[in-house]
C-alpha positions in Angstrom: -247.8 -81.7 -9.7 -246.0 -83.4 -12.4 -242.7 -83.6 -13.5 -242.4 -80.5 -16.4 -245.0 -78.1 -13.9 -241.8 -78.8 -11.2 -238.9 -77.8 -13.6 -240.6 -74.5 -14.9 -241.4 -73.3 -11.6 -237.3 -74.2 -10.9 -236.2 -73.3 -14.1 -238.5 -69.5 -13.6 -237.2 -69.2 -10.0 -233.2 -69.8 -10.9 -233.6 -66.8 -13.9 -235.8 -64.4 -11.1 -232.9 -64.9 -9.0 -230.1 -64.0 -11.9 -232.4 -61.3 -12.8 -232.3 -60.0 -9.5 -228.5 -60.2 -8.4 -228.1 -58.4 -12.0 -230.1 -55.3 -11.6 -228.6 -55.8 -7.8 -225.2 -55.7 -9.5 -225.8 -52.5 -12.1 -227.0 -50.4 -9.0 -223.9 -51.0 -6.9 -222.2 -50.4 -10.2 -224.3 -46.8 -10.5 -224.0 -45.9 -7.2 -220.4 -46.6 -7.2 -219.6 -44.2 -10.6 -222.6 -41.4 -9.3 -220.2 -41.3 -6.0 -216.9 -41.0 -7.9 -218.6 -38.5 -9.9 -219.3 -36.3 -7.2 -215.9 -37.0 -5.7 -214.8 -35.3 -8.4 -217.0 -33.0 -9.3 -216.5 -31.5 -5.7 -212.7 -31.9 -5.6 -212.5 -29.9 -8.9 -214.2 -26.6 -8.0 -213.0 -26.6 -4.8 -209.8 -24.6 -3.3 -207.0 -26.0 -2.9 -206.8 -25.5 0.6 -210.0 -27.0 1.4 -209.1 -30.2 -0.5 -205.4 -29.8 1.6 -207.0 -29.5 4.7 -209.5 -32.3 4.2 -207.1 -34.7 3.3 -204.8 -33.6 6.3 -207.5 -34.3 8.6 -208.2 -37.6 7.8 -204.6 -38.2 8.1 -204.3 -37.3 11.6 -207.4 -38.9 12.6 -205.8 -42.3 11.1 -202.6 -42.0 13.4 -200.4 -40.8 10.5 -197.9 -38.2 10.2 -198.1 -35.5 7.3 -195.3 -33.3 8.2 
């Protein structure tokens, strides 16, 4: 193996790596706006009550006082 045959197969494995960590990157970044999305989407259309006692809930289960 000679000196140019080792940097390309360097060179090709540093940009599969970047490659990688960026479509790694844009689905953490879709997942991530998908969930708010739903978040949201659920929060909107639902009662007021339900999103009351939801959020209550969690509180208690944290240790913290709501009233």
């Amino acid at each position: 193996m000679n000196a140019s045959t080792s940097t390309a197969s360097v060179t090709t494995a540093v940009v599969s790596q970047h490659v990688t960590s960026r479509v790694s990157l844009l689905a953490q970044l879709g997942g991530a706006l998908l969930l708010g999305l739903v978040m949201l989407y659920a929060v909107g259309f639902s009662e007021a009550s339900v999103a009351h006692n939801a959020a209550h809930d969690v509180r208690h289960a944290n240790g913290r006082p709501c009233h």
